[in-house]
N, C-alpha and C positions, 0 to 999 in steps of 0.2 A: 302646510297645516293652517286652519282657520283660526284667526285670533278670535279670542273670547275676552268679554269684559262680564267682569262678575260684579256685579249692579245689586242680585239678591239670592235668598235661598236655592230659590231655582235654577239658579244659573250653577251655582256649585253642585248642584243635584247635577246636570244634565253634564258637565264636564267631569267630574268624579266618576260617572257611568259610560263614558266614553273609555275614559285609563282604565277601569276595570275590563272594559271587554277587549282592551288592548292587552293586558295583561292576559286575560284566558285563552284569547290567542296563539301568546307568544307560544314556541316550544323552549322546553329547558334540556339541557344535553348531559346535565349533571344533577347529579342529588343535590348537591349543594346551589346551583342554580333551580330547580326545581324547591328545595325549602324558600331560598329566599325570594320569590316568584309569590309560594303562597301566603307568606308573610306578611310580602307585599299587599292582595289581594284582603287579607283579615285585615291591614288597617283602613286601604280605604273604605273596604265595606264599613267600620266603624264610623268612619269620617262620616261617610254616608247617612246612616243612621241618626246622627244626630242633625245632618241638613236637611233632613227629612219634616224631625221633630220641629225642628228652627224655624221651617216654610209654613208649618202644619199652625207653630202657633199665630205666627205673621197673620195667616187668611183668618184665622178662629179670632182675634184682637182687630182684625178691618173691619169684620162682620160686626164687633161689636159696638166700635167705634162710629161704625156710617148707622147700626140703630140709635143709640144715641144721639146723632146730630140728627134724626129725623124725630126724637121725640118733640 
């Protein structure tokens, strides 16, 4: 497996969406592995969602910041 260094949003974004389609993958052979599977999946997708928001405001706060320095 490829080591990952997580530097910034992005980087949690793109590793987060790797274990989830490791997860959708997987088979589960049991309800109970099958709950806990999709459980799994709702939280990273949560994770997700807010590394999303995180990266989102990062570039929206650069753009503001590099207008600024150009005033």
């Amino acid at each position: 497996m490829q080591k990952r260094y997580i530097r910034k949003p992005s980087d949690v974004r793109k590793l987060l969406s790797e274990q989830l389609n490791i997860l959708r993958e997987m088979k589960a052979k049991t309800n109970e592995d099958k709950i806990k599977r999709a459980k799994a999946i709702a939280y990273i997708s949560s994770i997700s969602l807010y590394a999303m928001r995180d990266g989102d405001l990062e570039e929206r706060l650069k753009i503001l910041e590099d207008s600024l320095k150009n005033e």
